[in-house]
Backbone as CSV, one residue per row, in Angstrom:
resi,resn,N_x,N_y,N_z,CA_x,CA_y,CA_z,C_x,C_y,C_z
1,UNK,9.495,17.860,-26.228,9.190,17.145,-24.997,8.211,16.017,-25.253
2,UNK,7.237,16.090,-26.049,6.178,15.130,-26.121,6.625,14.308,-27.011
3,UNK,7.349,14.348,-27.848,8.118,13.532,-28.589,8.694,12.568,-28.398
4,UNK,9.556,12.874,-27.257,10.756,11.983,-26.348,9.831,10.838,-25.494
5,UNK,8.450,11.449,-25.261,7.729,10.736,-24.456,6.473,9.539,-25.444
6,UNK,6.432,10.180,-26.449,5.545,8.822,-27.125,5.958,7.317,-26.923
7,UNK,5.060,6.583,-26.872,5.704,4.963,-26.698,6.337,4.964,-25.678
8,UNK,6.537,5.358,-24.763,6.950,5.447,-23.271,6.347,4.909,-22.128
9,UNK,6.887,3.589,-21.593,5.745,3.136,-20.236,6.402,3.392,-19.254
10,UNK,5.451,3.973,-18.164,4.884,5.253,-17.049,3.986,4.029,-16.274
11,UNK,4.869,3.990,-14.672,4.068,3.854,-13.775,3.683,5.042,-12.948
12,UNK,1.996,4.873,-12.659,2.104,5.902,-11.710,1.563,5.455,-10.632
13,UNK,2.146,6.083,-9.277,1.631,5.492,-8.063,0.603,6.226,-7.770
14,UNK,-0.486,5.909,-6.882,-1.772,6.868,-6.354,-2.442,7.664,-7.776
15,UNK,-2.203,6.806,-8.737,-3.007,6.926,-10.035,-4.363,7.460,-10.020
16,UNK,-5.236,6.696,-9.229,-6.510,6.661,-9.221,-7.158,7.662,-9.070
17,UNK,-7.076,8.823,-8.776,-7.483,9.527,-8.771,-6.752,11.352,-8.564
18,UNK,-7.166,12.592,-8.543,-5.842,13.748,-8.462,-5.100,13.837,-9.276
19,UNK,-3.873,14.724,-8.714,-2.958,14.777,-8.957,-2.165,13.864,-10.067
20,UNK,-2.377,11.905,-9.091,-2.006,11.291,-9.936,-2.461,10.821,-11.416
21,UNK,-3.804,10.570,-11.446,-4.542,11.019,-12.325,-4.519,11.583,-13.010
22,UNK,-4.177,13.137,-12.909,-4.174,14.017,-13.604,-2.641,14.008,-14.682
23,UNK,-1.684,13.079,-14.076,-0.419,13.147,-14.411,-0.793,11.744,-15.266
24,UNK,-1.190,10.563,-15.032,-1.774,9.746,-15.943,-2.362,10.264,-17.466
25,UNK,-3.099,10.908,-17.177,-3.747,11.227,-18.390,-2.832,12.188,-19.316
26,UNK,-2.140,13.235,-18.902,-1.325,14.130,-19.463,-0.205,13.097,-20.337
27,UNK,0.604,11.937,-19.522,0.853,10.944,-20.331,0.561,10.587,-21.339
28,UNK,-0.814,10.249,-21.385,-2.079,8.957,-22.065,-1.909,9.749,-23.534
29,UNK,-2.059,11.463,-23.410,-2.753,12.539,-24.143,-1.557,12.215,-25.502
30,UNK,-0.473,12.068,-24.740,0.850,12.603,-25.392,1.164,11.123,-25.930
31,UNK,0.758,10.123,-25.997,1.155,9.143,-26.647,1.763,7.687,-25.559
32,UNK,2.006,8.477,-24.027,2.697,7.293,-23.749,1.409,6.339,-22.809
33,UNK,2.622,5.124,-22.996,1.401,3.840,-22.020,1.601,3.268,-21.231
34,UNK,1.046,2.395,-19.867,1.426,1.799,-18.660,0.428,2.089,-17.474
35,UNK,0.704,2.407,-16.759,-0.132,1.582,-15.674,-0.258,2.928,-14.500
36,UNK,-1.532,2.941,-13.955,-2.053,3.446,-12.883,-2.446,2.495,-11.942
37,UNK,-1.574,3.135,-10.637,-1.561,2.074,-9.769,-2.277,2.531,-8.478
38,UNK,-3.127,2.051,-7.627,-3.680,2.645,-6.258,-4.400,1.607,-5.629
39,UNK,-5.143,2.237,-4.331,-5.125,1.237,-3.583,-6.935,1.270,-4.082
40,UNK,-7.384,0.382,-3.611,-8.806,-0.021,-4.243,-10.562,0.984,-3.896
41,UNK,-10.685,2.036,-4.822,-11.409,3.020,-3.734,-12.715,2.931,-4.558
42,UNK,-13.741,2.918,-3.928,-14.941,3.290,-4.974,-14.880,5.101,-5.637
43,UNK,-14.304,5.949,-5.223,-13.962,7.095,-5.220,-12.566,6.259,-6.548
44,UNK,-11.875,5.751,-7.292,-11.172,5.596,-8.344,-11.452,5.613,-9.214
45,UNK,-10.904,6.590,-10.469,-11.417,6.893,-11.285,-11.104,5.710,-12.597
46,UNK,-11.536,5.676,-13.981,-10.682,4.662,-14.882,-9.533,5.209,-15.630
47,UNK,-8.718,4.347,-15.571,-7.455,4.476,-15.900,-7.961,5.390,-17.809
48,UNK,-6.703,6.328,-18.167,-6.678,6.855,-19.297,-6.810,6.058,-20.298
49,UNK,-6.537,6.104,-21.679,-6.288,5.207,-22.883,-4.602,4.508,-22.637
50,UNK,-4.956,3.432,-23.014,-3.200,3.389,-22.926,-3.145,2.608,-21.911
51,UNK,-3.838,3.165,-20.693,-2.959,2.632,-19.282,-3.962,1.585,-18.870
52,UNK,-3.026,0.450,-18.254,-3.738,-0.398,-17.289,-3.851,0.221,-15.657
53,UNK,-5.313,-0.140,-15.217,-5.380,-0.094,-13.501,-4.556,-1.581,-12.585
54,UNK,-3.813,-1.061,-12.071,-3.676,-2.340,-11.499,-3.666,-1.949,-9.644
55,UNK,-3.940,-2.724,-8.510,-3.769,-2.538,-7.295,-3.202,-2.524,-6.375
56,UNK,-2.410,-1.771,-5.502,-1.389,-1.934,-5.313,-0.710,-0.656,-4.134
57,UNK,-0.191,-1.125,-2.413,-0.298,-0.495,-1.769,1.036,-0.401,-1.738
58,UNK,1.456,1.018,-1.594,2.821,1.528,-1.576,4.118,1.055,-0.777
59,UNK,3.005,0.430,1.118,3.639,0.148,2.086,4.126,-1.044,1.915
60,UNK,4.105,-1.789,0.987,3.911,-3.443,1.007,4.957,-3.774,0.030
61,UNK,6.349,-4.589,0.056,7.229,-4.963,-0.514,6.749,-5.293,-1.940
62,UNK,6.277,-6.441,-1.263,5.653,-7.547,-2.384,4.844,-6.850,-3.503
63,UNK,3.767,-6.277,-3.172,2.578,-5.240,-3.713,3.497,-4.449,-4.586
64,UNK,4.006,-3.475,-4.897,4.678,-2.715,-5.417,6.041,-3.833,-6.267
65,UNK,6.929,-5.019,-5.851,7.295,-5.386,-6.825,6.437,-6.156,-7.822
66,UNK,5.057,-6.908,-7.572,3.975,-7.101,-8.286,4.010,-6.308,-9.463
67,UNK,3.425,-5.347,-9.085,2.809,-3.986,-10.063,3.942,-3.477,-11.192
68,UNK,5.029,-3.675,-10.474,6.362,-3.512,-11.648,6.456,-4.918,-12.774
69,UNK,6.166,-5.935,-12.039,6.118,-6.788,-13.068,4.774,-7.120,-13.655
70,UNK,4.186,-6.459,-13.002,2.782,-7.082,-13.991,3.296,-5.622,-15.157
71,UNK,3.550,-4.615,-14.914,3.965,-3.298,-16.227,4.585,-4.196,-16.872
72,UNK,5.592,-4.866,-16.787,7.267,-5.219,-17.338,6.495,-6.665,-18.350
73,UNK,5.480,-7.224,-17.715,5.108,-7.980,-18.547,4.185,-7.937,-19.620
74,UNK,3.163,-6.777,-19.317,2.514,-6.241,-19.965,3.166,-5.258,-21.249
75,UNK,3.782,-4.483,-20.955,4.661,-3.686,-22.052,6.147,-3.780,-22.094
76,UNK,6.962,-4.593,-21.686,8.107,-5.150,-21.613,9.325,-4.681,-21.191
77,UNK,8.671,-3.322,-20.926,9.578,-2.638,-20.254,8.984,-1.229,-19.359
78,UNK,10.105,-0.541,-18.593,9.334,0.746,-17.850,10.502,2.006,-17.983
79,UNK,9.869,3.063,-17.891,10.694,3.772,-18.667,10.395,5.118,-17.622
80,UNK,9.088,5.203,-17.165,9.368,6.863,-15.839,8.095,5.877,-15.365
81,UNK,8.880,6.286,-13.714,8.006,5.744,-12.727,7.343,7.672,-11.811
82,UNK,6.293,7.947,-11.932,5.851,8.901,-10.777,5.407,8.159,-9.784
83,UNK,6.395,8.679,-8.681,5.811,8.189,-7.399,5.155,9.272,-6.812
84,UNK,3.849,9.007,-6.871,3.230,10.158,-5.869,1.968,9.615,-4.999
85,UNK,1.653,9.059,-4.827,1.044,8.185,-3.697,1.527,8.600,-2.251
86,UNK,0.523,9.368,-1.756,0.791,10.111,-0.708,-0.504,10.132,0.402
87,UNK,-0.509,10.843,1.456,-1.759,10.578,2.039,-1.409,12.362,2.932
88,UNK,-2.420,12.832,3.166,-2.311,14.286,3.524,-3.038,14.109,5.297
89,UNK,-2.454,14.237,6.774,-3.380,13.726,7.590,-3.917,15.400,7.899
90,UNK,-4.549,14.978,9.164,-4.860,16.387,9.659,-4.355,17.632,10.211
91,UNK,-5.114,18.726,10.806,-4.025,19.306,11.071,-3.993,18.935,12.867
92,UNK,-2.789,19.340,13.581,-2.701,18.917,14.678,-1.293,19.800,15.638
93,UNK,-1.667,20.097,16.580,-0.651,20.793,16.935,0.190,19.969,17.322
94,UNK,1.416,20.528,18.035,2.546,19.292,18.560,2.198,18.331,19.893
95,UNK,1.572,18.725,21.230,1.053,18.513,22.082,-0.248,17.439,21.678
96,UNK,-0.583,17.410,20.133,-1.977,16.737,20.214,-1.603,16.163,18.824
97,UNK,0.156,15.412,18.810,-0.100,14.658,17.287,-0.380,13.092,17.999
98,UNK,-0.697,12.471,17.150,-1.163,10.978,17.131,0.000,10.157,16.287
99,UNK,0.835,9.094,17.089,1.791,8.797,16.502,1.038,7.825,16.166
100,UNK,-0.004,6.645,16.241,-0.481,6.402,15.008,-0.131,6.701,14.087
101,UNK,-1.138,7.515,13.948,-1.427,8.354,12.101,0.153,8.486,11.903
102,UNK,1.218,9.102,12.811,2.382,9.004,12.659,2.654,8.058,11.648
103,UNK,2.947,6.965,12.238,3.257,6.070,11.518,2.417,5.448,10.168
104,UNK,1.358,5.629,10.113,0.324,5.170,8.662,1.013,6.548,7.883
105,UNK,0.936,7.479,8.001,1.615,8.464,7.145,2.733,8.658,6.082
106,UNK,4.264,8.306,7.413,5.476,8.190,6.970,5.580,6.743,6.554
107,UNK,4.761,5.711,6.540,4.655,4.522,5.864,4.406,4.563,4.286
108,UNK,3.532,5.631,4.005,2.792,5.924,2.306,3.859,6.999,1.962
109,UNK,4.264,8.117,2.425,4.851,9.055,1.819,6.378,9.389,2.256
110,UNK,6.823,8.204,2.831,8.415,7.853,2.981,8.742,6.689,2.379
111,UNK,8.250,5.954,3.446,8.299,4.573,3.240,8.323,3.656,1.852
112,UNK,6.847,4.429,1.368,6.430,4.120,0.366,7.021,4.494,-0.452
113,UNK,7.962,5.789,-0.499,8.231,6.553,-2.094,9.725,5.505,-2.473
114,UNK,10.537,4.829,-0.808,11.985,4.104,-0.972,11.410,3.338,-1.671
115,UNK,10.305,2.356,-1.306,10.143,0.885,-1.664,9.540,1.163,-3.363
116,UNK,8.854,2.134,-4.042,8.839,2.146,-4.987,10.409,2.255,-6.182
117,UNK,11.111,3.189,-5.301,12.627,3.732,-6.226,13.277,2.037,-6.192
118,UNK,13.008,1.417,-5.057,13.681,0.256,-4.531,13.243,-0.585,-5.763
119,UNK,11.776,-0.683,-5.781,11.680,-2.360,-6.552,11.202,-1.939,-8.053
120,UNK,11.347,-0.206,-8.613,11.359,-0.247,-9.922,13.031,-0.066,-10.616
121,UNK,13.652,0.123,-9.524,15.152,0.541,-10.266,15.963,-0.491,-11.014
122,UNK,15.909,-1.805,-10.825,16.016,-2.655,-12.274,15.757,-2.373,-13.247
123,UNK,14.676,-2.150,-13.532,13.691,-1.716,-14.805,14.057,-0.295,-15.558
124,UNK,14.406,0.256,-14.227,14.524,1.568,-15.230,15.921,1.737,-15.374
125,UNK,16.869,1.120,-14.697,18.043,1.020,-15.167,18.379,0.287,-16.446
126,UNK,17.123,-0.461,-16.842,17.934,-0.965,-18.541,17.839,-0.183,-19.471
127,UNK,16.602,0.959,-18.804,16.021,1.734,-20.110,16.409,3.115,-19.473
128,UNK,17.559,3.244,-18.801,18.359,4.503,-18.574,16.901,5.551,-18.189
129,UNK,15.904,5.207,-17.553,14.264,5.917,-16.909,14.629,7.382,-16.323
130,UNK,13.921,7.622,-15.554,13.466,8.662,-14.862,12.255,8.251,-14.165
131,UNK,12.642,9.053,-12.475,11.731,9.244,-11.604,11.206,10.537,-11.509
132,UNK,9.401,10.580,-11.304,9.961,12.097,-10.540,8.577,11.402,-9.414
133,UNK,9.172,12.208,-8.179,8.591,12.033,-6.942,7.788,13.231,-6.667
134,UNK,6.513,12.852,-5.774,5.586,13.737,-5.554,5.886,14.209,-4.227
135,UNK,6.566,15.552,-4.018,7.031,16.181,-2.861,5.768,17.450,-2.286
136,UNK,6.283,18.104,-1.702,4.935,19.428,-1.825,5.912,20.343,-1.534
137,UNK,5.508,21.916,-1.001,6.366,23.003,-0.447,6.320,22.845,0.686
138,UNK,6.063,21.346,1.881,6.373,21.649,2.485,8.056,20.237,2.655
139,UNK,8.417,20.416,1.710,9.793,19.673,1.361,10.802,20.939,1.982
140,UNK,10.234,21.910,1.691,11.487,22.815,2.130,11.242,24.097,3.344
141,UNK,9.211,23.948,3.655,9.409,25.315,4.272,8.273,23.791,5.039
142,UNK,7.449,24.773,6.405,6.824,24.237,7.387,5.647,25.363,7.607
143,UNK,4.569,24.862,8.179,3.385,25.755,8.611,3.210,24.942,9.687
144,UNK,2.251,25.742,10.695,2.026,25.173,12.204,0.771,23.867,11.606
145,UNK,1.095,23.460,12.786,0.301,21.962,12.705,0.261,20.997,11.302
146,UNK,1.468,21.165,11.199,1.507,20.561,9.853,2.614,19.832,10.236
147,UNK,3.109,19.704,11.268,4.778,18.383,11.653,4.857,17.162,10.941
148,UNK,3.542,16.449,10.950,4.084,15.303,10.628,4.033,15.359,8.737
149,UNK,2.738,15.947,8.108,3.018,16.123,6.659,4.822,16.807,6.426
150,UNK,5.060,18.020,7.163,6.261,18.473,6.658,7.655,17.257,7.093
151,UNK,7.218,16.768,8.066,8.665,15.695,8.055,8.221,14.758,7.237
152,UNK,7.106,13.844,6.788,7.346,13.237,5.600,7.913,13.925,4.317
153,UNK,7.108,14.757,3.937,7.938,15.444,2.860,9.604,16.264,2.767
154,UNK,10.025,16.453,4.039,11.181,16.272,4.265,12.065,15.202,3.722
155,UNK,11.444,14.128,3.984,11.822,12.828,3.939,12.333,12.369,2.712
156,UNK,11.076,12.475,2.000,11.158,12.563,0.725,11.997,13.321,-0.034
157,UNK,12.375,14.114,0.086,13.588,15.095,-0.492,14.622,14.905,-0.321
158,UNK,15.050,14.302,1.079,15.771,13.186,1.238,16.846,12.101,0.265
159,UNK,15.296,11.657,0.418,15.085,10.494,-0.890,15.329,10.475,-1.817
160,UNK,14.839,11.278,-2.263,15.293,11.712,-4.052,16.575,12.063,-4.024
161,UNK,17.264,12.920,-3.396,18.790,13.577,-3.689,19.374,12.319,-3.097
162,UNK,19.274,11.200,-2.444,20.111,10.175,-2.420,19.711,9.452,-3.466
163,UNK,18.819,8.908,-3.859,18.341,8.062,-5.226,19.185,8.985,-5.889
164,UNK,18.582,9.910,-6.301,19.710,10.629,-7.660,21.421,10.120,-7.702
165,UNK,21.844,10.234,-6.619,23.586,10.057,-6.554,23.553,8.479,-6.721
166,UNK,22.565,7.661,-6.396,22.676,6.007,-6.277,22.735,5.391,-7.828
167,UNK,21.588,6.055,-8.612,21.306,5.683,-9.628,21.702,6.466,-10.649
168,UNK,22.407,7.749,-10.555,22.609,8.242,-11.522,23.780,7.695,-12.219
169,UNK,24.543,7.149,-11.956,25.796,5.816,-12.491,24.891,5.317,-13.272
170,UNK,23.952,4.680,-13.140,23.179,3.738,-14.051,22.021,4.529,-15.168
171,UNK,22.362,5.954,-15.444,21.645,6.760,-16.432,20.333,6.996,-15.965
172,UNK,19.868,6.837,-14.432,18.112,6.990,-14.176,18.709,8.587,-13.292
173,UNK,17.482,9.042,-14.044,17.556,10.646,-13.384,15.970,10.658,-12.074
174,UNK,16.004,11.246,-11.195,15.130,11.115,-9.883,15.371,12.732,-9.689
175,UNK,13.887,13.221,-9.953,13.499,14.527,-9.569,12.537,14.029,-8.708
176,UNK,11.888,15.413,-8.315,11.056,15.777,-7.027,9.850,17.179,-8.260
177,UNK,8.805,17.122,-7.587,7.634,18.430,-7.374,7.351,18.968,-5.912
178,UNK,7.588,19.851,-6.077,6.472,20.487,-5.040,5.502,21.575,-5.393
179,UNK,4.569,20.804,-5.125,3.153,21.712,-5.848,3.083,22.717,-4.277
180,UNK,2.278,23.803,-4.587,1.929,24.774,-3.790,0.291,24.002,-3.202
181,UNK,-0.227,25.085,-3.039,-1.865,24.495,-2.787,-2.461,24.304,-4.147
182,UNK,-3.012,23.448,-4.287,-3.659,23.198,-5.749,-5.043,23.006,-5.840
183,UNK,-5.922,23.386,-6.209,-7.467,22.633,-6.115,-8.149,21.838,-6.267
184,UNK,-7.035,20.561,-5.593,-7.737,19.352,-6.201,-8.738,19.003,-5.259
185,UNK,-9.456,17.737,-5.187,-10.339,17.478,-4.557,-9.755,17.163,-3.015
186,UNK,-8.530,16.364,-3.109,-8.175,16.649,-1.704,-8.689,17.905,-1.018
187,UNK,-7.649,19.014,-1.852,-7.498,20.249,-0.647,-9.222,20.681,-0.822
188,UNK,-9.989,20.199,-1.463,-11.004,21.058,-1.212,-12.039,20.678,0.052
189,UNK,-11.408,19.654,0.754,-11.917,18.553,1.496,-11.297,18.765,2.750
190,UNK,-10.619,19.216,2.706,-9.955,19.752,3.301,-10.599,21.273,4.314
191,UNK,-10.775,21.938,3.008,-11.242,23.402,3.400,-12.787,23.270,3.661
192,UNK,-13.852,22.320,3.020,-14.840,22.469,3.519,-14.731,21.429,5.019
193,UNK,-14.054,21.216,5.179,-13.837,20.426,6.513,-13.520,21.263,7.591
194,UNK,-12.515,22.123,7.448,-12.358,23.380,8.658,-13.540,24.244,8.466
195,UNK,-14.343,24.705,7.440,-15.112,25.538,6.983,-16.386,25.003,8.187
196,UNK,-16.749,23.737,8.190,-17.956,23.410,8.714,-17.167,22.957,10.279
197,UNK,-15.744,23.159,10.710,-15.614,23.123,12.529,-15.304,24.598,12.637
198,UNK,-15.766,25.408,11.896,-16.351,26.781,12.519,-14.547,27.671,11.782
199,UNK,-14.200,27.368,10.986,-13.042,27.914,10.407,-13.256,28.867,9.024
200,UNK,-12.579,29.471,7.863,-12.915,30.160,7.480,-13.676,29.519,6.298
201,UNK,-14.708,30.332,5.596,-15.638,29.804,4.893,-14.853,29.346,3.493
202,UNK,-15.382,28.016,3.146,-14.002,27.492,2.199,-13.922,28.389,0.481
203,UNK,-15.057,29.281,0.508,-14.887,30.207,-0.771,-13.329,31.165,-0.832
204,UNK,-13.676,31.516,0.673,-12.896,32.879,1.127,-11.593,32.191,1.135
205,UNK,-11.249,31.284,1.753,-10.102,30.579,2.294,-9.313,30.065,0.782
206,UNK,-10.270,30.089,-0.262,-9.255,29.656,-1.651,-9.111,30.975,-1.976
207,UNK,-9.646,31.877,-1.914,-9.075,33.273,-2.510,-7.791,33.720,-1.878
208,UNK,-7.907,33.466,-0.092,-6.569,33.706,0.801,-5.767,33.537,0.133
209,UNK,-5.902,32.047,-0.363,-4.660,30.975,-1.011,-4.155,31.506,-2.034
210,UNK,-5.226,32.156,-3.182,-4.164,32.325,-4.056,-3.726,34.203,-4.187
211,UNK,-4.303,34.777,-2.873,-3.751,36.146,-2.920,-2.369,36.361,-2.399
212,UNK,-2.046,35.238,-2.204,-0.308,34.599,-1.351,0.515,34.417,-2.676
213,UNK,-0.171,34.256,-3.987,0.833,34.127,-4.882,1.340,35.009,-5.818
214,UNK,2.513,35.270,-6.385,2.369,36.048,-7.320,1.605,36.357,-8.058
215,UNK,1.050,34.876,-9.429,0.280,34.794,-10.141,-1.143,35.480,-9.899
216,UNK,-1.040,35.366,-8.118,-2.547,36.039,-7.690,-3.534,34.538,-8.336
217,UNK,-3.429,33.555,-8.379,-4.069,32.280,-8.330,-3.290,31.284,-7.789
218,UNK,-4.163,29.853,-8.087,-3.828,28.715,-7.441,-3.062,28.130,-8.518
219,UNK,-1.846,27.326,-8.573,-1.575,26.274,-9.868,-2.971,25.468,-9.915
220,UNK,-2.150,24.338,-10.863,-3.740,23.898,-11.316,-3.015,22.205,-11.459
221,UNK,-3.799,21.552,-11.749,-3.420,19.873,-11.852,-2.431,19.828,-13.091
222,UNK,-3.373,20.733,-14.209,-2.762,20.413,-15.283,-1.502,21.025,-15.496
223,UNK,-0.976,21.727,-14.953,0.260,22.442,-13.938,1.100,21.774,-13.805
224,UNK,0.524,21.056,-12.959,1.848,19.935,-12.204,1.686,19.011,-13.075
225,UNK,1.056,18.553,-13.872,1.082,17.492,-14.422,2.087,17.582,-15.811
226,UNK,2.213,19.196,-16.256,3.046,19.546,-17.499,4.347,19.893,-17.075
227,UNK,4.451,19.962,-15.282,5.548,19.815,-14.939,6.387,18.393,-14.911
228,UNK,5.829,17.658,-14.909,5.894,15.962,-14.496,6.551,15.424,-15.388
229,UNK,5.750,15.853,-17.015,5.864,15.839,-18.186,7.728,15.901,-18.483
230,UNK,7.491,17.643,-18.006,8.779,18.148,-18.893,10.011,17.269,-17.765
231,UNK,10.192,16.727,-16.426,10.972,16.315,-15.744,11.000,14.621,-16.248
232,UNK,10.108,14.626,-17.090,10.177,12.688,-17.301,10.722,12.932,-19.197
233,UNK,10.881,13.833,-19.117,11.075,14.148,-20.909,12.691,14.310,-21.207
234,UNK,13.049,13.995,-22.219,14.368,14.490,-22.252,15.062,16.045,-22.535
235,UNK,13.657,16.530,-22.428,13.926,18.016,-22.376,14.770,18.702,-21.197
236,UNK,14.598,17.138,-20.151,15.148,17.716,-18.914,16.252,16.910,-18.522
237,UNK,16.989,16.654,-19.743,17.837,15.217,-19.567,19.277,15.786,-18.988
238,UNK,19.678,16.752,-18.733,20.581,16.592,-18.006,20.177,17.262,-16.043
239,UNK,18.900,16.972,-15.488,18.355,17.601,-14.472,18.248,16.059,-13.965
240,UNK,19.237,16.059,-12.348,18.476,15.031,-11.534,18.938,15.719,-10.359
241,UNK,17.929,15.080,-9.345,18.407,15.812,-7.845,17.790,17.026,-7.692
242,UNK,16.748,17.613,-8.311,16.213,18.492,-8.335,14.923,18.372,-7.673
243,UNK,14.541,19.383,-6.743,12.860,19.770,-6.375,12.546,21.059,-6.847
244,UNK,11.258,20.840,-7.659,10.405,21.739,-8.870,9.351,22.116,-8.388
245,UNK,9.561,23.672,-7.598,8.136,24.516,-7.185,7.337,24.561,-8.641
246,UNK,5.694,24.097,-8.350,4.856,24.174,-9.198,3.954,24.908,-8.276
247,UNK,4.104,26.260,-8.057,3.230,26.774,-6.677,2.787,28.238,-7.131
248,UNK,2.697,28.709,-8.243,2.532,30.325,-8.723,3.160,30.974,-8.326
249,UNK,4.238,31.117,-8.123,5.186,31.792,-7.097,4.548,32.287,-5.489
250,UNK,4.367,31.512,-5.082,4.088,31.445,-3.808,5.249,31.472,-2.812
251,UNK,6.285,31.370,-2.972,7.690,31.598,-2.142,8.260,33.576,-2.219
């Protein structure tokens, strides 16, 4: 697997920090190079060895074909794009969602995941690429007050199993993840956030989490990120159209 991936340029979306991050560097580790892409945060971390930072908002045509050509010019070609640039809102029952946020939401983690498949699929069609898209579990299942995260990620799953049939004529394979709860800094921001509007104390509330799984823990970044790996590798070269629980057996 790490083999197939040396000398390999890797965009990643929502780079800067997490998840994506974490999938950046697992790259970087293994030999390949290219670009971490996000939107401009003092909270962004520096890009791995290897990779350029460049800026760049998911919702925005232009922005995202930018960032493909500033890669394409920089290393001359692109070879796995992760789209995972996502935004997680609150929780909210049905009676009290905010179609706002509605819409800023399914803009980054719909919107955003087409217009990336959209304006890198040149590129990765010369070099026969791979996608894999950042989905979650709730691509296939739902929890209360969670509507509008679970119909974006709906969405997204979507997405991918039509990308897959579009592009797979042209040798680009388009997977999906869905991570379970993971401990990144999001979700922990999360939990001390209900923790302090009088909800459960956020120690207790990660143990809940991972007494729900088989493993009896949480996955971990570096988890999903060796999942990312093996779906952008040719280890997984005849797999497209696929969504990949990375969740400890939590189903």
């Amino acid at each position: 697997m790490q083999s197939s991936l040396k000398g390999k340029v890797v965009l990643v979306t929502g780079g800067g920090r997490g998840l994506g991050h974490a999938i950046a560097t697992a790259f970087a580790e293994i030999g390949a190079l290219g670009t971490v892409a996000d939107l401009p945060s003092p909270a962004r971390l520096s890009p791995p060895p290897g990779m350029m930072a460049l800026d760049c908002d998911v919702t925005s045509e232009a922005s995202v074909a930018a960032c493909v050509a500033a890669t394409l010019e920089r290393f001359g070609r692109l070879d796995v794009v992760i789209a995972n640039a996502g935004l997680v809102p609150g929780w909210r029952t049905t009676e009290n969602l905010d179609f706002d946020e509605w819409d800023r939401v399914m803009a980054v983690n719909a919107r955003g995941v087409a217009i990336t498949l959209a304006k890198a699929a040149p590129a990765l069609a010369a070099t026969q690429g791979a996608v894999v898209v950042m989905a979650s579990i709730n691509a296939y299942a739902a929890h209360g007050q969670q509507m509008l995260y679970t119909a974006s990620k709906h969405a997204v799953l979507g997405i991918v199993r039509s990308a897959a049939r579009d592009l797979g004529a042209q040798g680009v394979r388009v997977n999906a993840l869905a991570p379970g709860p993971i401990a990144t800094e999001a979700l922990l921001e999360r939990v001390r956030h209900r923790a302090a509007a009088g909800g459960t104390q956020a120690d207790v509330a990660l143990q809940e989490l991972a007494r729900g799984n088989a493993l009896n823990r949480l996955a971990t970044e570096a988890e999903v990120a060796k999942a990312a790996l093996f779906l952008a590798s040719d280890a997984a070269s005849g797999i497209t159209g696929v969504l990949l629980p990375v969740d400890a057996g939590l189903r």
